[in-house]
N, C-alpha and C positions, 0 to 999 in steps of 0.2 A: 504493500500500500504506500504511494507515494506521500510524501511529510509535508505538509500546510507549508507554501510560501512566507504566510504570514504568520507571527506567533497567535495561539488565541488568544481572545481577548476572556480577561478576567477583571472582576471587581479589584485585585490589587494593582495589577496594568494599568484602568483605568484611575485608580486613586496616586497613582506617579506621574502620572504625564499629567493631572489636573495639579499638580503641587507643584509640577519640574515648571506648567505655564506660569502659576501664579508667582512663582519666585522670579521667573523672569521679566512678568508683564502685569504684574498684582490682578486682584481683584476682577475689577472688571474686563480682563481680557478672556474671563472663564463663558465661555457658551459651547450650548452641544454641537452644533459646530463647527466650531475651532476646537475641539479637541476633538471631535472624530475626523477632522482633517490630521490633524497631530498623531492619531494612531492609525491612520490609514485605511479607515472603517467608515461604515454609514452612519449617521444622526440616528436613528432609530435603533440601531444596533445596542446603544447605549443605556434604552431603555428597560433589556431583558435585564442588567445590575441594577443600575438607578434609576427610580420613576419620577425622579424630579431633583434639580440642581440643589436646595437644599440638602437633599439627603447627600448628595455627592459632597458638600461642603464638608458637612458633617463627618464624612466618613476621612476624607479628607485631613479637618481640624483633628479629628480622634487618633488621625496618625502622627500626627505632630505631639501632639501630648504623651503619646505612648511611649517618646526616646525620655520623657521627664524620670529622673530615679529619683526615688519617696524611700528609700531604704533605710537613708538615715535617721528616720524615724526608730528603728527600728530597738535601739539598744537605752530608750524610754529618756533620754537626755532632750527636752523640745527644743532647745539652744541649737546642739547640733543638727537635731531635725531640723529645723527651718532654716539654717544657713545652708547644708545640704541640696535643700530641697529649692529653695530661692533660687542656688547657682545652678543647681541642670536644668530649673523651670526657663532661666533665661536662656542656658545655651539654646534649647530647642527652640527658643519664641526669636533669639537672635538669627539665628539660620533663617528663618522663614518668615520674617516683619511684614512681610503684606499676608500675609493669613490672621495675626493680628487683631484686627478690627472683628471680624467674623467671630474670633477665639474669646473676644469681650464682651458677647453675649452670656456666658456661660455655659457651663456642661451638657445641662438640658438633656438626654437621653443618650449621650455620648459614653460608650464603656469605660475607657481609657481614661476621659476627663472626670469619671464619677468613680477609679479605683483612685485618681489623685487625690481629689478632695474629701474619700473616705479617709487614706492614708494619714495625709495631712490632722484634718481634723479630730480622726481617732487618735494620731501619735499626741495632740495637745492638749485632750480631756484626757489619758492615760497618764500625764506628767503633771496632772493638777490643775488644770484649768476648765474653769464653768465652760459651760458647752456655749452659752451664748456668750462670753470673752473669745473662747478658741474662735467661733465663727467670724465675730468681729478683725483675728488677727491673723485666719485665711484671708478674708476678705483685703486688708493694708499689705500682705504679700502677692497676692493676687495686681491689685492695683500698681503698686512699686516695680515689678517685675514687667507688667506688662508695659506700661510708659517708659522703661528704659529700655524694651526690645523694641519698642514703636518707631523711635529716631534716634538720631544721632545730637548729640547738643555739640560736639567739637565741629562735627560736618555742616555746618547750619551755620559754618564763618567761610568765606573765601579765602583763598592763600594769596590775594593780592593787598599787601600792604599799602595800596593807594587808594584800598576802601576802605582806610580807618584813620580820617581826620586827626591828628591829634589835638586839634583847636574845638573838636566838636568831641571826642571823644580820647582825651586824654588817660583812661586807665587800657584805652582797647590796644597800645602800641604792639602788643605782640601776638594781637588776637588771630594775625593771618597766619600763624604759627600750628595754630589749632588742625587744620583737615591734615598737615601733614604726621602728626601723634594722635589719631583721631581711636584707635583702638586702645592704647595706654590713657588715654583721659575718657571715654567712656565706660571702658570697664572697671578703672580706678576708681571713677565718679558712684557706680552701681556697687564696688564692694565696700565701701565706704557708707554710702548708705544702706548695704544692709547689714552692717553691723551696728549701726547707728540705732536701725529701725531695732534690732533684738538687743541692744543694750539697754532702750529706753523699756521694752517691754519687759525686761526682765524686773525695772522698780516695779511694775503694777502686778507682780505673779501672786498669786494669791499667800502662797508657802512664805514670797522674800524673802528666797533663796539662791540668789543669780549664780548659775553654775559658770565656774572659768570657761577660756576659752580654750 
């Protein structure tokens, strides 16, 4: 029996070539489509997996979340857990910042995003925190993590020293400095604050018992 030209198409095919488009052309470049053009298939073909681009999103975002590791939960320290957990939530939300906006919806019936925020939430009611503090302090890591994958704040200056006045903008002299350390001041800016963010929470722990670092 001769072997398929093409490979078949599968619900994971189709959830890579809809991540590999939107990383390269965000968001609104996703249509059935342009991505059955993308896999070399018919528009309809698509719809024996997904019966609607939501659900594609979804299945989509649930894979993005599924590289997050929640382990460090695991040895009852919430300190650890959530700095653990902060830094892979952002590697995988950094890779992928135009999925993003979609992913700041919430979980909603997503496996993957509802094994996090069990993890999550159970590691912080397991090491002494009210269940609605824990949720309040998923929610400030949720927030914090997503707006630092969202953009860039070093990237958001041009490397042209001749667009910073010093007559108008006297402290900006080296601000054209920025896009070219744009990964050392971003991710310095994010570890920073999240140690900030779990320092400050460690005063309100019900126990005040802030465990070292």
């Amino acid at each position: 029996m001769a072997r398929p030209r093409k490979p078949l198409l599968s619900r994971a095919r189709i959830v890579a070539a809809a991540l590999a488009l939107i990383d390269a052309e965000g968001l609104t470049a996703l249509s059935t489509r342009r991505l059955a053009a993308e896999l070399g298939v018919s528009g309809p073909s698509l719809y024996n997996h997904f019966t609607t681009k939501d659900e594609l999103l979804d299945a989509v975002a649930d894979t993005v979340i599924a590289q997050v590791d929640v382990t460090a939960f695991a040895d009852g320290d919430w300190r650890t857990g959530l700095l653990g957990w902060g830094r892979s939530y952002r590697a995988a939300l950094a890779a992928h910042p135009h999925i993003v906006p979609f992913l700041a919806q919430g979980p909603g019936r997503r496996p993957a995003g509802l094994k996090m925020a069990d993890a999550a939430f159970g590691g912080l009611v397991d090491a002494g925190w009210p269940p609605a503090q824990a949720t309040r302090v998923c929610a400030m890591v949720r927030y914090f993590v997503a707006g630092s994958a969202l953009g860039s704040f070093a990237r958001g200056f041009v490397d042209d020293p001749g667009a910073y006045d010093p007559d108008a903008y006297p402290h900006l002299g080296q601000a054209h400095l920025l896009p070219e350390h744009q990964r050392r001041v971003d991710e310095g800016a994010f570890e920073a604050g999240l140690l900030a963010l779990v320092d400050g929470l460690a005063l309100h722990h019900p126990q005040l018992t802030p465990h070292g670092r």
